[in-house]
N, C-alpha and C positions, 0 to 999 in steps of 0.2 A: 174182787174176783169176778169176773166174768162166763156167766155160765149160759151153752147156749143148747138148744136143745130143739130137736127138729117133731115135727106130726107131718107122717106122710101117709097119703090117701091108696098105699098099698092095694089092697083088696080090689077096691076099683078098678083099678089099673090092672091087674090078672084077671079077672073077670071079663074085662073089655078087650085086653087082646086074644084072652083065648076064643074071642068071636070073630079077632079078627076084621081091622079094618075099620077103624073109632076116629073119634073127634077129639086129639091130643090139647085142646087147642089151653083148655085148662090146664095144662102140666108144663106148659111153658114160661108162666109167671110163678110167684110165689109170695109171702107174706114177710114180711119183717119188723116184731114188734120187740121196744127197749123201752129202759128207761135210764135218766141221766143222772148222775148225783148229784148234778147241781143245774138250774137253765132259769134262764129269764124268756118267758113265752113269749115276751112280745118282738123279740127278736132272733129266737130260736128258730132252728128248720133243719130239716132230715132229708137229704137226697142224694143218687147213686152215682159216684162217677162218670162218667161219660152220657149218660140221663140229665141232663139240666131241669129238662122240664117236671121230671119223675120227684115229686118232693112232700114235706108231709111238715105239719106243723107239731110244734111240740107243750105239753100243757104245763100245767104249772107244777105240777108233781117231776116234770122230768120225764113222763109217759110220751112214746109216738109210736104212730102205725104208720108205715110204710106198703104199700099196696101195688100190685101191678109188679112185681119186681125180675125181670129176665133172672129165670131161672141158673143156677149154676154158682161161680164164683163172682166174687164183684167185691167191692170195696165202695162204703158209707163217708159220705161228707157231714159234716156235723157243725152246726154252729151252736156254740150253747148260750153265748152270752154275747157283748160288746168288745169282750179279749179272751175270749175262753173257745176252744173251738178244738173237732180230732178227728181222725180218718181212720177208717174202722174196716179189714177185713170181714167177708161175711158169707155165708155158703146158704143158697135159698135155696130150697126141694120146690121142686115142680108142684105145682098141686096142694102144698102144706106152708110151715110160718119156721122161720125160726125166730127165738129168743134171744134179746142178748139184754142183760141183767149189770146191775153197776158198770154203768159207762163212764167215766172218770171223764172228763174235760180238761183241756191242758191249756196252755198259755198259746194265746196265737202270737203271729207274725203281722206285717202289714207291708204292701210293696207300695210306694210312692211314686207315680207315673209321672214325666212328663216327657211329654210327647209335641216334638217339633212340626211344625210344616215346612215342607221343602221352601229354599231362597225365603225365610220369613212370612213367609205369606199371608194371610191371617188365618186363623183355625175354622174352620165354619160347621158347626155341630158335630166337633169331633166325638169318638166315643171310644171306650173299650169294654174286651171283655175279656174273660178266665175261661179259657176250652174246659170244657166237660161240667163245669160245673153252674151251679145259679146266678153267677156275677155276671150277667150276660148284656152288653150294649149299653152299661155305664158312662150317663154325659160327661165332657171334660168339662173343667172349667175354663173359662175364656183366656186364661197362659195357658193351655193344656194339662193342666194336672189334676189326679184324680187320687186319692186313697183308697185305697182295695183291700179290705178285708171286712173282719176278722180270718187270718186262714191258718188251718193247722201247717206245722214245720211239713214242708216237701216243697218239691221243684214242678214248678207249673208254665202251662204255654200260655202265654199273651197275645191280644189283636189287638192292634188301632187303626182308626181311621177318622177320614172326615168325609165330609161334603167333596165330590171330585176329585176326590183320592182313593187310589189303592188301599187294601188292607198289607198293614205289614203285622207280622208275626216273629215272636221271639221268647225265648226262656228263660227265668227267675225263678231261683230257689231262694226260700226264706226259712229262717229258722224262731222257733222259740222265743217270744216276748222281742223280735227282730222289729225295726222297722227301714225297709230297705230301700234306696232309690232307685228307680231304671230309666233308663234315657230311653227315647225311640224316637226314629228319626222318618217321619214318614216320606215314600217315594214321592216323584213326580207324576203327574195324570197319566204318565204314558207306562210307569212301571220302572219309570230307571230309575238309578238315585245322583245326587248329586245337581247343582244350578241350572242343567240346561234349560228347565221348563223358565224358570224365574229371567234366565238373561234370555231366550227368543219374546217372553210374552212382556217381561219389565211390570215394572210395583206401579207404573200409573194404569197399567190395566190389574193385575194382580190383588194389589192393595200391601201392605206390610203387615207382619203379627206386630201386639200390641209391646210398643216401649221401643221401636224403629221408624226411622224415616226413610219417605221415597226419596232417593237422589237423583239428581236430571238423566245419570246413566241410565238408570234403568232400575239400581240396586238399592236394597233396602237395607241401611246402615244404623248404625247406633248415635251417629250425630254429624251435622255438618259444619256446625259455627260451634265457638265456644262456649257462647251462650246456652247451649241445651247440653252441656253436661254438668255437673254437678260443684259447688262450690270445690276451687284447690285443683278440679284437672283442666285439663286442655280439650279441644278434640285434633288428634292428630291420628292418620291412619286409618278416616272418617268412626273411629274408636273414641272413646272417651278415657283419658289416660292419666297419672300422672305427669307435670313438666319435666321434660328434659334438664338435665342439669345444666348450670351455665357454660361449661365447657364443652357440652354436647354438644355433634355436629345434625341439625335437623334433615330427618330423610323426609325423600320426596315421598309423594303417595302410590300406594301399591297397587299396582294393574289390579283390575277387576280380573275375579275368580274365574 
């Protein structure tokens, strides 16, 4: 049961306007203290929706103070554990604290990012982040992929980028003990999408991402001899494939994209 319970600095506040003309400046944050029923401190943390910065650690009792907090309505990010995590309506008085008492912690989600560079190109300190909240400018790893969480069940906006690229953005919802993929396809330096930047500038200036080769065109494929694909296929279709059947008629190769 969650019990919350507000202290507001009343009196002051009539006091002060019946003079007439004050320094509000106090009644625009407010306080927010809880405790969790279950947390591991060492990886616990308390912070406001769309506040990333705004955060509060949490002790080993499950206790945290939230400070600073834009008065009014808002909604609590919650990490409590390594898969336990929840997002917590909250109403802050200006000037005063609210309570919130048995916070339950639920089963988080987790989204698994990866994130392409345009025409293969190689990733060069790609990163993301999770708008509004503390997961902010998360490195990739050098295939682009990232695990992102603990996060309570809801729908969230995602950025990536890299070195010389655009930021793109997009949205995933995850649910409950979920672990979900997202693909993101990052633009070209100019903001389009699609190979233009990869075929005017070509992988010998470029470079390829990791597990493609430059081809004389310009393009950055999966193989060009048979020999660099894996034992049983072929490369046909500069792909790595399996063999054609004996009766198959071989096609020729397919015009550049």
């Amino acid at each position: 049961m969650r019990q919350t319970t507000y202290s507001v600095m009343m009196a002051l506040a009539l006091v002060a306007s019946a003079c007439g003309g004050f320094d509000n400046t106090p009644f625009r944050t407010g306080t927010v203290r809880g405790q969790l029923t279950e947390a591991d401190p060492v990886v616990a943390l308390v912070s406001l929706v769309g506040y990333p910065d705004l955060r509060s650690t949490v002790a080993s009792d499950g206790t945290f103070v939230l400070e600073r907090v834009p008065a009014g309505p808002g909604e609590l990010f919650i990490v409590a554990s390594a898969n336990k995590a929840v997002r917590l309506p909250v109403m802050v008085p200006g000037g005063g604290s609210a309570r919130l008492e048995d916070v339950v912690p639920r089963a988080a989600g987790f989204l698994v990012l990866r994130v392409h560079p345009p025409g293969h190109q190689p990733l060069v300190e790609g990163w993301a982040s999770v708008t509004g909240i503390p997961f902010q400018r998360q490195p990739l790893a050098e295939d682009g992929t990232l695990r992102v969480g603990p996060l309570p069940e809801g729908c969230y906006t995602l950025e990536a980028s890299a070195t010389g690229l655009p930021v793109r953005k997009t949205e995933a919802c995850v649910k409950e003990s979920e672990s979900k993929e997202v693909r993101i396809q990052l633009p070209n330096a100019d903001g389009s999408d699609g190979d233009e930047d990869r075929v005017n500038r070509g992988c010998g200036i470029t470079g390829c991402e990791h597990g493609t080769l430059c081809a004389s065109d310009g393009r950055c494929v999966e193989c060009i001899t048979n020999e660099q694909c894996a034992p049983g296929l072929t490369c046909r279709d500069a792909r790595c494939q399996a063999p054609l059947p004996p009766n198959a008629t071989e096609r020729g190769p397919s015009p550049p994209p």
